[in-house]
DSSP file (Angstrom, degrees, kcal/mol; ACC not computed):
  #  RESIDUE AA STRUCTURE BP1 BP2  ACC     N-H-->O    O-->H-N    N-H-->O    O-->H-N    TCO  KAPPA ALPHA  PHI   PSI    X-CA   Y-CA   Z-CA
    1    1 A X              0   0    0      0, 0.0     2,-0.1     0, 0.0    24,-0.0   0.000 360.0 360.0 360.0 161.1    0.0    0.0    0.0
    2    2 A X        -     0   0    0      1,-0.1    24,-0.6     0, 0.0     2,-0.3  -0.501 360.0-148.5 -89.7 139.9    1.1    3.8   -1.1
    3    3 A X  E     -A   25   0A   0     22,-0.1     2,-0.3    -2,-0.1    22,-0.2  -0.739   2.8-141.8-106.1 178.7    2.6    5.7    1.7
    4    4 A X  E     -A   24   0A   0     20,-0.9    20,-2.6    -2,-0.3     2,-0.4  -0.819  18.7-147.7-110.6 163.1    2.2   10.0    2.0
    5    5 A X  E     +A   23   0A   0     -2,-0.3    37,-1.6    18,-0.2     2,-0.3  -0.999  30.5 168.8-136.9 122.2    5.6   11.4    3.3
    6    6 A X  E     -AB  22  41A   0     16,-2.9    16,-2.0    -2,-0.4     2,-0.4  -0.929  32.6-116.2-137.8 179.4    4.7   14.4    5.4
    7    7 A X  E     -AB  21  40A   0     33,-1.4    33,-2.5    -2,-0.3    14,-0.3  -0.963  27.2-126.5-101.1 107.5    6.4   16.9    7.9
    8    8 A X  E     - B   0  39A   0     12,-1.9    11,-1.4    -2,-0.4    31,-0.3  -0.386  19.1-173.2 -60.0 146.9    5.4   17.1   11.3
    9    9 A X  S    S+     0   0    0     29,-3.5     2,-0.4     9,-0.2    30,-0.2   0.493  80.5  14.7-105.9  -9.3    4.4   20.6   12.9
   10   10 A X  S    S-     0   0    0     28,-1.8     2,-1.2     7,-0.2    10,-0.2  -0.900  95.4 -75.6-138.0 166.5    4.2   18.9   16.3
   11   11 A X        -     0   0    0     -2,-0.4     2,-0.4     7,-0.1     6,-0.2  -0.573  36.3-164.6 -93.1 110.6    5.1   15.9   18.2
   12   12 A X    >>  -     0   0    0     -2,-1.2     3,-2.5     5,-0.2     4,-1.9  -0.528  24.9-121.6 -51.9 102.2    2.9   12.7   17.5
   13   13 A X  T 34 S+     0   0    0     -2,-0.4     3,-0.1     1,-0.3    -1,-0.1  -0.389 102.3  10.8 -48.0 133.2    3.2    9.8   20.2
   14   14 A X  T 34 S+     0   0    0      1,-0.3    -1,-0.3     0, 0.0     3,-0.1   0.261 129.9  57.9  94.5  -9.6    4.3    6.8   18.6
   15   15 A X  T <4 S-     0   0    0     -3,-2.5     2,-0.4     1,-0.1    -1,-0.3   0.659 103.7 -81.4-107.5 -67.2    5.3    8.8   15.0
   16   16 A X     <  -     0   0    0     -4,-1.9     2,-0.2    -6,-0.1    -4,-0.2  -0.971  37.0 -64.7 163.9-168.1    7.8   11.4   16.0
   17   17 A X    >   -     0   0    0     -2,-0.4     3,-2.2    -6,-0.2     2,-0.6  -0.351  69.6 -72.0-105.5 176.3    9.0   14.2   17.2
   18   18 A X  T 3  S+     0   0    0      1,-0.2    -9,-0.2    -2,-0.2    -7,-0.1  -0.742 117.7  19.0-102.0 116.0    8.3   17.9   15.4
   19   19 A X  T 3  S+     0   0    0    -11,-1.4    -1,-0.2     1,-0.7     2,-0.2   0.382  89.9 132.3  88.1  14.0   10.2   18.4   11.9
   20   20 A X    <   -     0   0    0     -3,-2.2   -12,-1.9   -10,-0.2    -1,-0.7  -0.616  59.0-133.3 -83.5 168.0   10.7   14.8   11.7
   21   21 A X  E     -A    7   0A   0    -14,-0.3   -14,-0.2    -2,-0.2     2,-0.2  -0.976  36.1-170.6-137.4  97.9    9.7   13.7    7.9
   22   22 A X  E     -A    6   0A   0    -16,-2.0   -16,-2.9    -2,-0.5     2,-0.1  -0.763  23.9-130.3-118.0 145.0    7.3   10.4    8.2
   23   23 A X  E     +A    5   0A   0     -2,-0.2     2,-0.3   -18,-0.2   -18,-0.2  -0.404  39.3 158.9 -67.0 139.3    5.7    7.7    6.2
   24   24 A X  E     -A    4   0A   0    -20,-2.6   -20,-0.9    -2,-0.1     2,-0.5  -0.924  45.5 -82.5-155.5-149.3    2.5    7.1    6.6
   25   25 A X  E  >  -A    3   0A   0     -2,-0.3     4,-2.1     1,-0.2     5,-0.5  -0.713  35.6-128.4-109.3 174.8   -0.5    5.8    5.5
   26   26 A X  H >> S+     0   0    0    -24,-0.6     4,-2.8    -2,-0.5     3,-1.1   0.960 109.2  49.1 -61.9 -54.9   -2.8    8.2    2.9
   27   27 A X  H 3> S+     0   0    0      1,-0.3     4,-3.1     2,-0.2     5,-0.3   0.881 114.9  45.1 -30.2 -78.9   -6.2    7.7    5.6
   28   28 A X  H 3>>S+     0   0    0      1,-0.2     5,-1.3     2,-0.2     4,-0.6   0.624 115.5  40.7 -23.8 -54.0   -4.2    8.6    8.3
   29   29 A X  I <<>S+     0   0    0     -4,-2.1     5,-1.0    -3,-1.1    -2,-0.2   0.700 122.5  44.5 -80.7 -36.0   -2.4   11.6    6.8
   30   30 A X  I  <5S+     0   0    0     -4,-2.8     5,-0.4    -5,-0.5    -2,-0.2   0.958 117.8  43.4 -60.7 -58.8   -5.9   12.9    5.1
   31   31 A X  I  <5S-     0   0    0     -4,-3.1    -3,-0.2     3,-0.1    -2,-0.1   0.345 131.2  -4.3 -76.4 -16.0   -8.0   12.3    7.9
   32   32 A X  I  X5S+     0   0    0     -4,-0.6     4,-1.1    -5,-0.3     6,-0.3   0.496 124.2  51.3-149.4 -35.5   -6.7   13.4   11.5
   33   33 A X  I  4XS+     0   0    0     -5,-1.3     5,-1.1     1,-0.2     6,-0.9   0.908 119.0  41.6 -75.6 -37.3   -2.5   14.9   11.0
   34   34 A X  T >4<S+     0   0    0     -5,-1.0     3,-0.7     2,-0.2    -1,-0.2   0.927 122.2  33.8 -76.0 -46.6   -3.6   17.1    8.3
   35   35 A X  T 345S+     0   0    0     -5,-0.4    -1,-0.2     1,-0.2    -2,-0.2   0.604 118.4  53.0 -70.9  -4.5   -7.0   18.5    9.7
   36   36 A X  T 3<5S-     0   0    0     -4,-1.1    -1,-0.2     3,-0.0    -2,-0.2   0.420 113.7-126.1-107.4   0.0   -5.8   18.5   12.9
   37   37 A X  T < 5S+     0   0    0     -3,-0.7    -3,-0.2    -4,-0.3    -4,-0.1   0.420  75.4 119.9  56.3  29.0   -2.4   20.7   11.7
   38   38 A X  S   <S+     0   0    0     -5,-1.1   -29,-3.5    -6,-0.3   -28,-1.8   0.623  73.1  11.5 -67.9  -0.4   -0.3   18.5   12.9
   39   39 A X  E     -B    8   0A   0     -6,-0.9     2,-0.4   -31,-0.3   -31,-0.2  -0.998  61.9-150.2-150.5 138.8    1.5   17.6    9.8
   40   40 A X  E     -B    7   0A   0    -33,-2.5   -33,-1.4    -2,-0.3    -6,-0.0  -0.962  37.0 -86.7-139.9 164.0    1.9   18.9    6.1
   41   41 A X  E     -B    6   0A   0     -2,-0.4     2,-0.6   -35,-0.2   -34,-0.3   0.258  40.8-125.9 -39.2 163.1    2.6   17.3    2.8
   42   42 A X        +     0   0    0    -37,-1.6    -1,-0.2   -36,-0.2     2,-0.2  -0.579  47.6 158.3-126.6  79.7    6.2   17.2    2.3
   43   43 A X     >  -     0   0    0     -2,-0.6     4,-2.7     1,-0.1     5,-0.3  -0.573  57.8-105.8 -87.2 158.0    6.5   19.1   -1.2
   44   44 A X  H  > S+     0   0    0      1,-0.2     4,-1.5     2,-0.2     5,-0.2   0.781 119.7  58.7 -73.8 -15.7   10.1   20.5   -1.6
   45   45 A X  H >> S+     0   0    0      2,-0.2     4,-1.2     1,-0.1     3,-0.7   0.992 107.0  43.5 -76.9 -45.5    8.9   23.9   -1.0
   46   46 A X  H 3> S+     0   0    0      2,-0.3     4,-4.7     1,-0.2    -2,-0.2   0.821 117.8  49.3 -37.3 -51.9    7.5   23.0    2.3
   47   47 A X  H 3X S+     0   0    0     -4,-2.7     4,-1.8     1,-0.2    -1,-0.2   0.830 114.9  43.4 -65.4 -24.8   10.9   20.9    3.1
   48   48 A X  H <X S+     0   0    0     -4,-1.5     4,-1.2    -3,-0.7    -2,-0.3   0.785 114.9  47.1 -86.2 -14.8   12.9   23.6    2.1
   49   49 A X  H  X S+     0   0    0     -4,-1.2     4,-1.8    -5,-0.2     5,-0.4   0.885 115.6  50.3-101.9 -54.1   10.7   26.4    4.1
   50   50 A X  H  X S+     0   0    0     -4,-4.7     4,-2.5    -5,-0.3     5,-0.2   0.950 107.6  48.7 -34.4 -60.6   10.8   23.9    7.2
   51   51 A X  H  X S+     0   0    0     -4,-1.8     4,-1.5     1,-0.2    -1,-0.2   0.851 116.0  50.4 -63.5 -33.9   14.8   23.5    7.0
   52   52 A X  H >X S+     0   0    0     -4,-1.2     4,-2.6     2,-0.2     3,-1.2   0.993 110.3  44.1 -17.6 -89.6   14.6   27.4    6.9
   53   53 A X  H 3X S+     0   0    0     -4,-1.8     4,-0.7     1,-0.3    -2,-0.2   0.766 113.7  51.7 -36.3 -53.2   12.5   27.7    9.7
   54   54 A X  H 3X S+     0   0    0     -4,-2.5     4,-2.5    -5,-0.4    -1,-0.3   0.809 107.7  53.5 -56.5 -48.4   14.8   24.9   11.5
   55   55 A X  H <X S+     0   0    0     -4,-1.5     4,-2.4    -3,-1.2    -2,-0.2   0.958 107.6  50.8 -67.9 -66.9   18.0   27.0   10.7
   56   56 A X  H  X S+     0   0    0     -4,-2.6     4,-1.4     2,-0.2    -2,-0.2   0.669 115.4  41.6 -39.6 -31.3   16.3   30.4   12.5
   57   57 A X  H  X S+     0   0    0     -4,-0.7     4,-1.5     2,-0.2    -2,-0.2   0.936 113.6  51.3 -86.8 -56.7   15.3   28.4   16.0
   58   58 A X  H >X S+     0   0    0     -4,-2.5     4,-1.6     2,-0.2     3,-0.9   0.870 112.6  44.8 -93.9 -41.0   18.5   26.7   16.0
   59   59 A X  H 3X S+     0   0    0     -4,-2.4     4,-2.1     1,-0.2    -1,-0.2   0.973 119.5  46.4 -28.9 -74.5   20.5   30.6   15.5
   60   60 A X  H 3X S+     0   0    0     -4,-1.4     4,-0.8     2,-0.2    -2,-0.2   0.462 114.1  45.1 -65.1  -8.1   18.1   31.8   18.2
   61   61 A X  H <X S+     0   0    0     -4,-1.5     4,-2.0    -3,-0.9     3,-0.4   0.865 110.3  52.0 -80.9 -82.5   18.7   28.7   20.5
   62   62 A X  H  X S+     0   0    0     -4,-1.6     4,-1.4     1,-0.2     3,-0.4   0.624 119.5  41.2 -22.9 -61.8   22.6   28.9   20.0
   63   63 A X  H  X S+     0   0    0     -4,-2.1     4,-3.0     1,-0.3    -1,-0.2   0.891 111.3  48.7 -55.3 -65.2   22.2   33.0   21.2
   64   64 A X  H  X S+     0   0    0     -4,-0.8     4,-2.1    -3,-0.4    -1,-0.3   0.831 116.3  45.0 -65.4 -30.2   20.0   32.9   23.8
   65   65 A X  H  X S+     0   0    0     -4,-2.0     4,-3.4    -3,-0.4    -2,-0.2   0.971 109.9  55.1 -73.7 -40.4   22.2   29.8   25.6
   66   66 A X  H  < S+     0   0    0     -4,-1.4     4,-0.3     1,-0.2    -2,-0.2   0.747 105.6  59.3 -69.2 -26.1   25.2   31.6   24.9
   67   67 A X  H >X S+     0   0    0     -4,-3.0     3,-1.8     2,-0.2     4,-1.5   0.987 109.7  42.5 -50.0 -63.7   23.4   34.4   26.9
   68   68 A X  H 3X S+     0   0    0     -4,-2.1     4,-1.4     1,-0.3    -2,-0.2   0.653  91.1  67.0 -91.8  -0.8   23.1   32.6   29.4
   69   69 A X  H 3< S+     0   0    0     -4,-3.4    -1,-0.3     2,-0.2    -2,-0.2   0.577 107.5  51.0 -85.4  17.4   25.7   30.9   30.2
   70   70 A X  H <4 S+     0   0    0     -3,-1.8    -2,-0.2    -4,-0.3    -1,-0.1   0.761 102.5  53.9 -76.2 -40.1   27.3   34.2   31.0
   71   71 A X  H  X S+     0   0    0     -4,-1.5     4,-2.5     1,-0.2    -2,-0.2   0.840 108.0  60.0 -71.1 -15.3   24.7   35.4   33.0
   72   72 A X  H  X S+     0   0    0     -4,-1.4     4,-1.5     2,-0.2    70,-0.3   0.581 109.1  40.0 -56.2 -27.4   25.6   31.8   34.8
   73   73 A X  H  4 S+     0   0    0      2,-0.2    -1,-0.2     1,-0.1    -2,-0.2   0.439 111.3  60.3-121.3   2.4   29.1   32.8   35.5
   74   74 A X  H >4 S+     0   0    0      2,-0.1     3,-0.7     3,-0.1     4,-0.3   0.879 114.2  37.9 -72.2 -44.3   27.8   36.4   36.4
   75   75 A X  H >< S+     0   0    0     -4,-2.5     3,-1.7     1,-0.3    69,-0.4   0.919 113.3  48.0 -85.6 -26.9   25.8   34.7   39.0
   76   76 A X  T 3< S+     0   0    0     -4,-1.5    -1,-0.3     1,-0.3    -3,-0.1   0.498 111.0  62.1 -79.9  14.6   28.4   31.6   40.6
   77   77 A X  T <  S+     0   0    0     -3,-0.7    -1,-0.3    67,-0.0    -2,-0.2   0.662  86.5  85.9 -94.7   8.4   31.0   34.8   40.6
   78   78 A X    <   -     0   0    0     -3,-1.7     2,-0.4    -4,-0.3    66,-0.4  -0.297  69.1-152.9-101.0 157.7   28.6   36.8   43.3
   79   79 A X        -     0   0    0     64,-0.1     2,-0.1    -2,-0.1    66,-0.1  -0.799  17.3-161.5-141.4  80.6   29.4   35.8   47.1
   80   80 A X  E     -c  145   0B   0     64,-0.9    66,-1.0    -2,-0.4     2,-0.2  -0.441   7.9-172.6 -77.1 154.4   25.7   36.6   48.9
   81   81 A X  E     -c  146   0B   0     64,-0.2     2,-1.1    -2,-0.1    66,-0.2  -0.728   0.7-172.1-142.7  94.9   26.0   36.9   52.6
   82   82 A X        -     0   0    0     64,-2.0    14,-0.0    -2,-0.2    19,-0.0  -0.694  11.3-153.0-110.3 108.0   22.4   37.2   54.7
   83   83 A X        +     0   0    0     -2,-1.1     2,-0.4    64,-0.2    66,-0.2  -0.304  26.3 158.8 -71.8 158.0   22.6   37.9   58.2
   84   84 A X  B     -f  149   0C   0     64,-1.3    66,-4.1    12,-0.0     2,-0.5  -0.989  42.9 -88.8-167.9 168.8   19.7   36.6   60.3
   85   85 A X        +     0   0    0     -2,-0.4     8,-2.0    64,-0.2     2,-0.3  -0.704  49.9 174.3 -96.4 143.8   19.2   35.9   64.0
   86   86 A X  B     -G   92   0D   0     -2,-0.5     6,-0.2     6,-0.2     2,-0.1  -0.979  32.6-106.2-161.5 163.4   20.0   32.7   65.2
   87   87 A X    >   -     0   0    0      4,-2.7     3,-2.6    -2,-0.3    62,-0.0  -0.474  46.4-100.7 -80.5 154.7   20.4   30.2   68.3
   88   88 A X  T 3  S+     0   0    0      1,-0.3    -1,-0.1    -2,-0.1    -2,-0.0   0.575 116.7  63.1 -50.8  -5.0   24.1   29.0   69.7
   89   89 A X  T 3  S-     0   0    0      2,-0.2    -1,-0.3     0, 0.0     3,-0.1   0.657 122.7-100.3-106.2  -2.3   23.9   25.9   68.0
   90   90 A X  S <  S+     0   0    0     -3,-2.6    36,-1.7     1,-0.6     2,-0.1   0.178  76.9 134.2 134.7 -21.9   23.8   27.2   64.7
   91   91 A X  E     -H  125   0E   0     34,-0.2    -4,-2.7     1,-0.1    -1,-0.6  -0.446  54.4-106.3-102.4 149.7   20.1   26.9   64.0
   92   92 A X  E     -G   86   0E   0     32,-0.8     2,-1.2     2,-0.3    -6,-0.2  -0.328   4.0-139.4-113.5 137.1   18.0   29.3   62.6
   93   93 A X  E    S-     0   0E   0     -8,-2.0     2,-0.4    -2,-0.1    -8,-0.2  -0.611  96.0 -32.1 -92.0  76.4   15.2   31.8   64.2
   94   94 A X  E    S-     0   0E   0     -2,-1.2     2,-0.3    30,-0.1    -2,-0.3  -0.941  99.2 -84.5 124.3-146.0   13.0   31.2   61.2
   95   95 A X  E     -     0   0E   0     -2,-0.4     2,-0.4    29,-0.0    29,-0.2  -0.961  20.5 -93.9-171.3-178.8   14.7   30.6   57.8
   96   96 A X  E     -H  123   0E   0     27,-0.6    27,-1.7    -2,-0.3     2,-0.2  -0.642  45.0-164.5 -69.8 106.6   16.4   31.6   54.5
   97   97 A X     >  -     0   0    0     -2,-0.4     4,-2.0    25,-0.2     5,-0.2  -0.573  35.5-117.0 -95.3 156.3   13.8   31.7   51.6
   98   98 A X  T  4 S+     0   0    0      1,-0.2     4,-0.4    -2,-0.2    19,-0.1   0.829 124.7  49.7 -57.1 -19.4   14.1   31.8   47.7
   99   99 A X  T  > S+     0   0    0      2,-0.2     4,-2.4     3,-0.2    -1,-0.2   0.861 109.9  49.1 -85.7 -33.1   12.4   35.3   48.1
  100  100 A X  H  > S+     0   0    0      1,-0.2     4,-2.6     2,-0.2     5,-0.2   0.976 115.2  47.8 -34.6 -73.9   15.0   36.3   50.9
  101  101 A X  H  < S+     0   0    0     -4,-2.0    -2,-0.2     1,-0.3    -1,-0.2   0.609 111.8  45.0 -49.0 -34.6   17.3   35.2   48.5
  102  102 A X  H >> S+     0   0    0     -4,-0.4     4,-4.1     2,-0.2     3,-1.9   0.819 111.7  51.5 -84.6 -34.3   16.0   37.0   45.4
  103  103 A X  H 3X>S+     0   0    0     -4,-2.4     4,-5.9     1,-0.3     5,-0.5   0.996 107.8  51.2 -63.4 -36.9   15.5   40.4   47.1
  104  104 A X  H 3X5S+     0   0    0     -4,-2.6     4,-0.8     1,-0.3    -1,-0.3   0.733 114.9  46.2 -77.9 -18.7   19.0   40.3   48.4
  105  105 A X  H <4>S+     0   0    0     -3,-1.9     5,-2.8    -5,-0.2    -1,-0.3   0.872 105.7  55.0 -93.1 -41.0   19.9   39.6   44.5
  106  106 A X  H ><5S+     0   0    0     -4,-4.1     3,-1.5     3,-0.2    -2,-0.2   0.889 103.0  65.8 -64.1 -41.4   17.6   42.4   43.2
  107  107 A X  H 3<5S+     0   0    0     -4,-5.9    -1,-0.2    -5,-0.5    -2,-0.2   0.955  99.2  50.6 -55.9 -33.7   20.0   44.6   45.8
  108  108 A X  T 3<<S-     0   0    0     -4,-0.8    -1,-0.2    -5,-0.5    -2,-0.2   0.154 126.0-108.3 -88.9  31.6   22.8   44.0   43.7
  109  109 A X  T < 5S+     0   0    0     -3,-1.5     2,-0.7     1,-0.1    -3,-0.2   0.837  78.1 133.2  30.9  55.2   21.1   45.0   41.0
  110  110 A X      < -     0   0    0     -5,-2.8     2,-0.9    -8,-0.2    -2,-0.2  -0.813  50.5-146.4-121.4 105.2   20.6   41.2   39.2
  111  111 A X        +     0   0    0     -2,-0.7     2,-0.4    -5,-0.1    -8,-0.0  -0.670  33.3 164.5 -62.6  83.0   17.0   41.3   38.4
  112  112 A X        -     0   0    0     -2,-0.9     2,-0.6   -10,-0.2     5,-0.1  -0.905  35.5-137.3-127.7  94.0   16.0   36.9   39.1
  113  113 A X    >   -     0   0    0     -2,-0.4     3,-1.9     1,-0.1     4,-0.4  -0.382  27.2-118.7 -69.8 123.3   12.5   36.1   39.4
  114  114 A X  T 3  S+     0   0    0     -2,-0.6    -1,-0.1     1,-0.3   -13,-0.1   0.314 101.5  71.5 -62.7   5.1   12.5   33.5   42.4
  115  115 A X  T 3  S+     0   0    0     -2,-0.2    -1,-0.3     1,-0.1    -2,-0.1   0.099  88.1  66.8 -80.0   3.6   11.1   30.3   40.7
  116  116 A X  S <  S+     0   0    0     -3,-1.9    18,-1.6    -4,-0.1    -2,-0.2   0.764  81.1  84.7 -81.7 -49.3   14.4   30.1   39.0
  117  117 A X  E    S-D  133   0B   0     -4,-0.4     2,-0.9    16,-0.2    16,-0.2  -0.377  71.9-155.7 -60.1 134.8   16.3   29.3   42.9
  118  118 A X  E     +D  132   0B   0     14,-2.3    14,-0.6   -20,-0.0     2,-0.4  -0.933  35.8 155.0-116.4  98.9   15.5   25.8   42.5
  119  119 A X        -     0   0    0     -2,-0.9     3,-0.1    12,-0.1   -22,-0.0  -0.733  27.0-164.1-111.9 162.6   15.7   25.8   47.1
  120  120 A X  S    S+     0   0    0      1,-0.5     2,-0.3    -2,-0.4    -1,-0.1   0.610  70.4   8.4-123.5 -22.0   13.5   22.8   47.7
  121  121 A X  S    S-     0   0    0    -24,-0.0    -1,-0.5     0, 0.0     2,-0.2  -0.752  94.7 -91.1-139.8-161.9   13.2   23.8   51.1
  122  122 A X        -     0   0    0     -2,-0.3   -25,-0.2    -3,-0.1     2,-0.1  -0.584  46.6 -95.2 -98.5 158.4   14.2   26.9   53.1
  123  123 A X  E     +H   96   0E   0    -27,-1.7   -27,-0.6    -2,-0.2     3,-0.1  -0.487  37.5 177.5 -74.4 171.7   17.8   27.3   55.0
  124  124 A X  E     +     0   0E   0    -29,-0.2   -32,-0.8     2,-0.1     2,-0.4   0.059  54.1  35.8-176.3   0.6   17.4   26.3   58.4
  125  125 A X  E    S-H   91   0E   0    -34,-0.2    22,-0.2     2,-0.1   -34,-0.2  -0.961  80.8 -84.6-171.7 154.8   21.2   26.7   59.9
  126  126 A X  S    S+     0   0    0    -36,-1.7     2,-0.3    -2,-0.4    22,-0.2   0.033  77.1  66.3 -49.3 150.2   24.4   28.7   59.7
  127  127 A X  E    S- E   0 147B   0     20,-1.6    20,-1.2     2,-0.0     2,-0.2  -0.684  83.9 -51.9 128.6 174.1   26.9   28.0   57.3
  128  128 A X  E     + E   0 146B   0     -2,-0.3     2,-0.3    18,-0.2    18,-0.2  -0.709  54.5 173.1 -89.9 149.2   27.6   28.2   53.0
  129  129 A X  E     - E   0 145B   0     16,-0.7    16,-1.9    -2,-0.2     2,-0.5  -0.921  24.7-117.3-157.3 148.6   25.2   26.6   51.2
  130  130 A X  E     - E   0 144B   0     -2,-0.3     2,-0.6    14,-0.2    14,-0.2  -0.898  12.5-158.1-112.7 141.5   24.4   26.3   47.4
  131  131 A X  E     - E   0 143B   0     12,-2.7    12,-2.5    -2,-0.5   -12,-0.1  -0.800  11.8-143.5 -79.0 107.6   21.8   27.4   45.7
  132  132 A X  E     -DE 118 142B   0     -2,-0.6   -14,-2.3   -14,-0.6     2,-0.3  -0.531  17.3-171.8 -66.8 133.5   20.9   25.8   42.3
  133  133 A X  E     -DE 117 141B   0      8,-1.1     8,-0.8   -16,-0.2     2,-0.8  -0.966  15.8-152.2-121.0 131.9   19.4   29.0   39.8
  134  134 A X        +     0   0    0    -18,-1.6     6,-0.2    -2,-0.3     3,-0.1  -0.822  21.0 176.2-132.7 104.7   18.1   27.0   36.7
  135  135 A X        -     0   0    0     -2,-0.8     2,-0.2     4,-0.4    -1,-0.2   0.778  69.2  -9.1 -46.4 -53.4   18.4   29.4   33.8
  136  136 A X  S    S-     0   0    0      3,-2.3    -1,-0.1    -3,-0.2    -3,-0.0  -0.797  86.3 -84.6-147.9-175.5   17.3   27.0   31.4
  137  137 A X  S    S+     0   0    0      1,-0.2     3,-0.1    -2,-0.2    -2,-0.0   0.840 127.3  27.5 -85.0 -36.9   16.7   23.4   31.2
  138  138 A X  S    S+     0   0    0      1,-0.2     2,-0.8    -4,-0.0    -1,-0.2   0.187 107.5  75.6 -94.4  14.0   20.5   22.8   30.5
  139  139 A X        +     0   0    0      1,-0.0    -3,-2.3     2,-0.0    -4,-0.4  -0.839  57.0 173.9-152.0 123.7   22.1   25.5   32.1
  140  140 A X        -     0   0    0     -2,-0.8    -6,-0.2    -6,-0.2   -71,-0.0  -0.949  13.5-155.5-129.0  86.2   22.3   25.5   35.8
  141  141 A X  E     - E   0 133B   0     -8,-0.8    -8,-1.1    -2,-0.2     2,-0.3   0.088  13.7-142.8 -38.1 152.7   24.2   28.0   38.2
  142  142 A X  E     - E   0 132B   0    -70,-0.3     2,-0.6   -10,-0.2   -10,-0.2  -0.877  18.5-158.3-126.4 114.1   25.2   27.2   41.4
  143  143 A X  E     - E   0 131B   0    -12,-2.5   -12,-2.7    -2,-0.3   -67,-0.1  -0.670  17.8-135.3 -88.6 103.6   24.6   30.7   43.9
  144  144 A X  E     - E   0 130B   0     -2,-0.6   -64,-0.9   -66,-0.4     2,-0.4  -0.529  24.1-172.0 -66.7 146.6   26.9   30.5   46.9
  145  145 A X  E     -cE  80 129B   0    -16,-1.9   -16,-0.7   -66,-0.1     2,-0.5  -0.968   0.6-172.0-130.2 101.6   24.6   31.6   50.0
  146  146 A X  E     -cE  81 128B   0    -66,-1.0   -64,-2.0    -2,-0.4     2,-0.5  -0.957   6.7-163.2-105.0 143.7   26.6   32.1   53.4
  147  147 A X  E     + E   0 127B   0    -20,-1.2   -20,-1.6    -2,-0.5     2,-0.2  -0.892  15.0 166.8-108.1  95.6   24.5   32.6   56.2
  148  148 A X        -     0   0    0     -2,-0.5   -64,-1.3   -22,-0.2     2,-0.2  -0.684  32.4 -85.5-128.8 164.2   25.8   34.0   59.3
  149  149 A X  B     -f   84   0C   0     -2,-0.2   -64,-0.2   -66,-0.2    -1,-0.1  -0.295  38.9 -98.2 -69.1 136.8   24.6   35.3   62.4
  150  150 A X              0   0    0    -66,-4.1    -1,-0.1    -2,-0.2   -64,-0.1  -0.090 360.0 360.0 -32.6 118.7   23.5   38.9   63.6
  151  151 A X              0   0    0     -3,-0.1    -1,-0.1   -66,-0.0    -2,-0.1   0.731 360.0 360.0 -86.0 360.0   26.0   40.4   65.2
């Protein structure tokens, strides 16, 4: 039986992934990837306006990571220090929060919205600690935190 060769505009469980170029059968391709815009015919202007298309993301990817790993080694060079009240054994009257943690970054003028601080819980005792900031989905910071007592 004849297959159609189209282009996905998205990803299809169990077909592929978005700008892959798949076999399939004519029903299939007529009846739910095409009306549903998940796919179109794969004529060479369409492959050539995809690979285009492909060429532009993958520019604007490259740029925007290369942004940020810089701002990544802007933030692991910063050395935060948040004074706080605390008991003689080290332990904390309350504790260090990602919002703690953001204003004190927004003082040093680095503007970090605080769902980036990947804290999973709050700081709870004296001491360095690091903070994971996740920039992007590969590119991960690590924010030195020292926490010391009130004098």
């Amino acid at each position: 039986m004849a297959q159609v060769k189209l282009i996905l505009r998205e990803s299809v469980e169990s077909l592929g992934e978005a700008g892959d170029l798949v076999s399939v059968r004519p029903g299939f391709a007529r009846n739910y990837l095409i009306p549903q815009g998940k796919a179109v015919f794969a004529t060479d202007a369409n492959v050539h306006q995809f690979e285009h298309q492909r060429r532009v993301i993958a520019e604007r990817v490259a740029k925007q990571r290369a942004d940020l790993e810089q701002e990544k080694a802007r933030l692991e060079g910063l050395d935060l220090e948040i004074r706080v009240r605390a008991g003689e054994e080290g332990k904390l009257f309350g504790s260090v929060t990602a919002i703690q943690i953001a204003e004190l970054l927004a003082a040093r003028g680095v503007e970090l919205d605080r769902r980036l601080l990947d804290l999973p819980e709050p700081i709870k005792e004296l001491g360095d600690h690091r903070v994971p900031v996740k920039l992007h989905r590969d590119v991960v910071a690590q924010l030195r935190v020292r926490v010391t007592p009130e004098a």
